[in-house]
C-alpha positions in Angstrom: -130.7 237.0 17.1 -130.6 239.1 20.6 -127.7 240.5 19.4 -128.7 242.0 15.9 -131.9 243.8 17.3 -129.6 245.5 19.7 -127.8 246.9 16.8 -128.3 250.3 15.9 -129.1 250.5 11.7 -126.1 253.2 10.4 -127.0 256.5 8.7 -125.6 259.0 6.6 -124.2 260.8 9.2 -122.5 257.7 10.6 -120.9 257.6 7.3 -119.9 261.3 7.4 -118.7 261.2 10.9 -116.1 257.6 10.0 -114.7 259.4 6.8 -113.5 262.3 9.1 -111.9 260.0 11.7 -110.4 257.1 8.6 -109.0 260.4 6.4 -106.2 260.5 9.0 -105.1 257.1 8.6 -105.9 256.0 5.0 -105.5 258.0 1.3 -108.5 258.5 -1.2 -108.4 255.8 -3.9 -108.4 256.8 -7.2 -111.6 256.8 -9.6 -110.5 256.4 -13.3 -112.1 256.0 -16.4 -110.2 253.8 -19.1 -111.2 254.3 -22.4 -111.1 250.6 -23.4 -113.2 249.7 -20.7 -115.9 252.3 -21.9 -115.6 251.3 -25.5 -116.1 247.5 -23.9 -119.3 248.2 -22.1 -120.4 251.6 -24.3 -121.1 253.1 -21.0 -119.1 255.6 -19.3 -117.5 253.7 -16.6 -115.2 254.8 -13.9 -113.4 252.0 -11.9 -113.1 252.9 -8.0 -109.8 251.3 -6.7 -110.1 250.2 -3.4 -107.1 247.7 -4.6 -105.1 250.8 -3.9 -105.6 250.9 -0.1 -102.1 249.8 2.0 -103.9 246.1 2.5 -105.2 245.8 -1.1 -109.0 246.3 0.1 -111.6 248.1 0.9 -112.4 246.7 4.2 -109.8 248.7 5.8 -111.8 251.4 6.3 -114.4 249.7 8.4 -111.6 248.3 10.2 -110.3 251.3 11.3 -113.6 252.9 12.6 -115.1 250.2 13.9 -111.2 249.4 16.2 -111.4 253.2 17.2 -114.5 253.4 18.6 -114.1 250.6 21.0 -114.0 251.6 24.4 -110.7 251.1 26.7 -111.6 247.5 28.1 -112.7 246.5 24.4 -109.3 247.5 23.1 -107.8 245.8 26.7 -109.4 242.6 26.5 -108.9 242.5 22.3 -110.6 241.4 19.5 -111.2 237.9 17.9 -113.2 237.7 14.4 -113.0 235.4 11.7 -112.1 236.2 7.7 -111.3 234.4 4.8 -108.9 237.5 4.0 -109.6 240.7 3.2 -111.9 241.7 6.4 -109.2 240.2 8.5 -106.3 242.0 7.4 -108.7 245.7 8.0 -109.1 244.3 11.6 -105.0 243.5 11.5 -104.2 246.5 10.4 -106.1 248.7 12.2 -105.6 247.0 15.6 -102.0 247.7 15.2 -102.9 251.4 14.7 -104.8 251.6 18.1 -102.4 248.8 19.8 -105.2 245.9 20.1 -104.5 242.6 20.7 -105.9 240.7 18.2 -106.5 237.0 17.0 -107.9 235.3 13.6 -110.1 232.5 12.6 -109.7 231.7 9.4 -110.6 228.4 7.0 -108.3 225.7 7.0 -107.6 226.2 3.6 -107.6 230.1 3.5 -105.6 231.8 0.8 -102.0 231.9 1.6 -101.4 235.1 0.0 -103.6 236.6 2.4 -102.7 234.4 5.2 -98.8 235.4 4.9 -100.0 239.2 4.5 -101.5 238.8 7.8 -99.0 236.8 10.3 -96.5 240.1 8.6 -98.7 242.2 10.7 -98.2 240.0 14.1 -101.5 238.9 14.5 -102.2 235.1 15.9 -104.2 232.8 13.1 -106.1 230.1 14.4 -107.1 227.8 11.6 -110.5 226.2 12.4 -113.2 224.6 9.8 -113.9 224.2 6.3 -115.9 227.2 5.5 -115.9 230.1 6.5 -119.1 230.1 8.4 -117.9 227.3 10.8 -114.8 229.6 11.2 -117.4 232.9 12.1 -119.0 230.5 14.7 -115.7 229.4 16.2 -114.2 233.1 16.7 -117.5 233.9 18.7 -117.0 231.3 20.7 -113.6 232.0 21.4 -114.3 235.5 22.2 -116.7 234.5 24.7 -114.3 232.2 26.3 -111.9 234.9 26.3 -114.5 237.5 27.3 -112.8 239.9 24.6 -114.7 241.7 21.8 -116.1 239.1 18.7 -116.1 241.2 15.4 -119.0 239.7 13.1 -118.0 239.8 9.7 -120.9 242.0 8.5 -123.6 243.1 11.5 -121.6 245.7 12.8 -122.9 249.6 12.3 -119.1 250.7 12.1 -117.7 248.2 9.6 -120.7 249.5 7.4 -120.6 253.2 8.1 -116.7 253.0 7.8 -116.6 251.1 4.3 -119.3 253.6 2.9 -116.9 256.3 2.4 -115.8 254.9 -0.3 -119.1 255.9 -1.6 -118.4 259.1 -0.3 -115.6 259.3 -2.4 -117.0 258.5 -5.8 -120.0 260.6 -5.7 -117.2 263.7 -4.8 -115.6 262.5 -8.1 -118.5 261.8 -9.9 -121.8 263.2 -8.7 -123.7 262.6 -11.7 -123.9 258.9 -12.0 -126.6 256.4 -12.7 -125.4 253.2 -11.5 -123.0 251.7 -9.3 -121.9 247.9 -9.1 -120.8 246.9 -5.9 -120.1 242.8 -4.6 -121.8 241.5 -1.8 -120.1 239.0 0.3 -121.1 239.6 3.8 -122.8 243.2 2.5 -120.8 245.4 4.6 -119.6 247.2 1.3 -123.0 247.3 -0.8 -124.7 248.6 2.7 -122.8 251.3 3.2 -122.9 252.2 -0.2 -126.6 252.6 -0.7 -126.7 254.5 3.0 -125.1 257.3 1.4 -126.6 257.0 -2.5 -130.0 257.4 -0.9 -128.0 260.5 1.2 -126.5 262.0 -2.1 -128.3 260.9 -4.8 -131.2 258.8 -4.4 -131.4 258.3 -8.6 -128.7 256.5 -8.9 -129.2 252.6 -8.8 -126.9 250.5 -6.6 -126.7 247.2 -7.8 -125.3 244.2 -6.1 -122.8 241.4 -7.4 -122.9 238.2 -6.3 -121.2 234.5 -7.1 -123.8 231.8 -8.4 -122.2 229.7 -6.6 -122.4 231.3 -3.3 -126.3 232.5 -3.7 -127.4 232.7 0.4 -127.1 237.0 0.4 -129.0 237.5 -3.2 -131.5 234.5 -2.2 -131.9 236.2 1.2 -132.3 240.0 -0.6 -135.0 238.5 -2.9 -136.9 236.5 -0.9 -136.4 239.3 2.1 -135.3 236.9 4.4 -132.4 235.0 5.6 -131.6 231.9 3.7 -128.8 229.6 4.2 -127.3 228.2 1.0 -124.3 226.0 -1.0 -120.9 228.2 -0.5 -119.0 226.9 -3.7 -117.2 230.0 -5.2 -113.5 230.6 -5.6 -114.3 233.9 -4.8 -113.4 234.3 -1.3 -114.8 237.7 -0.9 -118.0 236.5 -2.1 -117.9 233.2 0.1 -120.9 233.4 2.8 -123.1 231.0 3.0 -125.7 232.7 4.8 -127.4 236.2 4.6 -126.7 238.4 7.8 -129.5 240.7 9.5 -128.0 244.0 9.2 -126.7 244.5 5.7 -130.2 242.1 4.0 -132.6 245.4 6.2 -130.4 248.1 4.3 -129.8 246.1 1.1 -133.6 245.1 1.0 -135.0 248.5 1.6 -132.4 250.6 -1.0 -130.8 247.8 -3.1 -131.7 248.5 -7.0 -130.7 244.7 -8.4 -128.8 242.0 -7.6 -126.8 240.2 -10.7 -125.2 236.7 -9.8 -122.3 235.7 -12.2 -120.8 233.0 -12.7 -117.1 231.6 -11.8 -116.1 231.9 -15.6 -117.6 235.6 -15.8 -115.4 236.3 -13.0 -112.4 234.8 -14.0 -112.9 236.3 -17.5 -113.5 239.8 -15.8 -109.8 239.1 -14.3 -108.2 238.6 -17.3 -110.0 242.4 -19.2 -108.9 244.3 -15.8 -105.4 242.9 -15.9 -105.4 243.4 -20.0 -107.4 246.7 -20.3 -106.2 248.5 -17.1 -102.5 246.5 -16.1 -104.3 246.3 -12.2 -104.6 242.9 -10.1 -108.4 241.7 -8.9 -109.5 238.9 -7.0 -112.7 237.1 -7.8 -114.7 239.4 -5.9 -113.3 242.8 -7.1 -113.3 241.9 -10.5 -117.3 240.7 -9.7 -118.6 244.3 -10.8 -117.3 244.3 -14.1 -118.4 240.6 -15.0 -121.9 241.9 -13.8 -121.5 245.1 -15.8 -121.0 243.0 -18.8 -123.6 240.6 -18.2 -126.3 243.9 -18.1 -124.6 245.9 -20.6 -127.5 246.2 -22.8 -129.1 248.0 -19.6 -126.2 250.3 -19.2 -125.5 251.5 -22.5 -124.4 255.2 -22.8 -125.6 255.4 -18.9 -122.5 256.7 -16.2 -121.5 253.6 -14.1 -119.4 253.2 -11.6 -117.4 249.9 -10.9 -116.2 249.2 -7.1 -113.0 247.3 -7.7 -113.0 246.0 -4.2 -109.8 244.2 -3.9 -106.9 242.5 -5.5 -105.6 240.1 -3.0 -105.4 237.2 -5.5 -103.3 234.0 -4.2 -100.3 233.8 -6.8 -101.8 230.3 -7.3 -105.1 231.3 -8.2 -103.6 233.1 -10.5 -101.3 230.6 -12.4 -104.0 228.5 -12.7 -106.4 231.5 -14.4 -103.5 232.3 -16.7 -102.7 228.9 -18.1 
């Protein structure tokens, strides 16, 4: 606990200052609107596609800000943090950008798909536990025997000011919107995001996304504190098992809802995004638009965005969802 009241809370100006460093290294994603979608949910929805970004997620961006701003013996030393996926290829990739040596803890039994995408980048995988939370304690550890920088997953001020320019980005597109559906693993993403809604427009509700059957962050957001709970999703972005400090004080101060859904919602929500708009989604980026389904009665005729978060999904995942 020392080590989260030492952290700084991000602001808006965080946010603004990361989307002028990551605009160098990464492109806008594009924000559509698919008519079949809207006729679906008789809303008018527009689908943010972080899938688009070079490692298929929207953690990249906090990757690169957070690797940028570390000083020279940070980036000497290097960096050790622990993923299931997603957060781990962002740390890959942009330590490669700024020439950091870097090493990953991941879950025995980690997504290969993601696993293959990240030994292509030259980083060294260590494979430790059976969750990912035993992996997250692990990589600190090693850190600290290695005296080099340990990455948490979410309780980091530049992960979360660097992934809310996504935010950025949609209210540019689409200033006028009423609600926004974002997943919550860790809460890096959904953080950032309401930083700068409250920034840019404070009317809009930011609604989070979780699996029920990974509940700790939602349990932890409603009963504002940290619980500790059964981690039994396929959804690997969705897969904590425990609520972290930083992202529950921003989530429970700006968060409109939190909506958990269920592995069939989720797998269902796969199958309408790969029908509706031909685009790949993994459990958790697909998590918006079961949620969006699940409320639709609340939405109807409102302006929604849909955060399509990633689409690193393990080719057998997706056999078996297909069958």
């Amino acid at each position: 606990m020392g080590r989260i009241m030492k952290l700084e809370r991000p602001i808006f100006k965080d946010v603004l200052k990361a989307r002028s460093l990551i605009k160098d290294y990464l492109p806008r994603t594009p924000i559509y609107s698919y008519p079949q979608v809207n006729q679906l949910l008789d809303a008018r929805v527009y689908i943010k596609h972080e899938n688009h970004l070079p490692t298929g997620a929207f953690k990249t961006r906090g990757g690169i800000n957070l690797i940028h701003n570390l000083n020279r013996k940070q980036r000497d030393r290097g960096v050790v943090t622990a993923s299931t996926g997603n957060h781990a290829l962002s740390i890959v990739y942009a330590s490669n950008l700024f020439n950091v040596p870097v090493t990953i803890v991941m879950p025995e039994k980690s997504n290969p798909t993601k696993v293959k995408a990240i030994k292509s980048m030259g980083a060294q995988i260590v494979f430790f536990g059976r969750i990912f939370d035993e992996s997250r304690d692990y990589a600190e550890k090693l850190a600290g025997e290695r005296r080099a920088r340990f990455i948490h997953p979410a309780n980091e001020p530049d992960l979360i000011a660097g992934v809310g320019t996504y935010a950025l980005e949609i209210f540019e597109e689409v200033p006028n919107l009423d609600v926004i559906i974002v997943p919550v693993g860790g809460g890096s993403g959904a953080s950032g995001c309401c930083i700068v809604t409250e920034a840019v427009n404070p009317g809009c509700q930011v609604i989070g996304v979780q699996a029920a059957m990974a509940p700790a962050a939602y349990l932890s957001w409603k009963g504002r504190k940290i619980v500790k709970d059964k981690m039994e999703t396929a959804a690997e972005g969705l897969a904590t098992e425990i609520g972290y400090e930083l992202t529950q004080e921003i989530l429970q101060d700006y968060l409109t809802d939190f909506i958990l859904v269920s592995e069939e919602e989720m797998v269902q929500a796969i199958l309408l995004i790969m029908e509706l708009i031909r685009n790949m989604a993994e459990e958790a980026g697909a998590s918006p638009l079961a949620a969006a389904l699940k409320i639709k009665e609340r939405i109807k005729g409102k302006s929604v965005a849909l955060v399509l978060t990633g689409g690193n999904i393990s080719m057998n995942r997706l056999r078996k969802i297909l069958v």
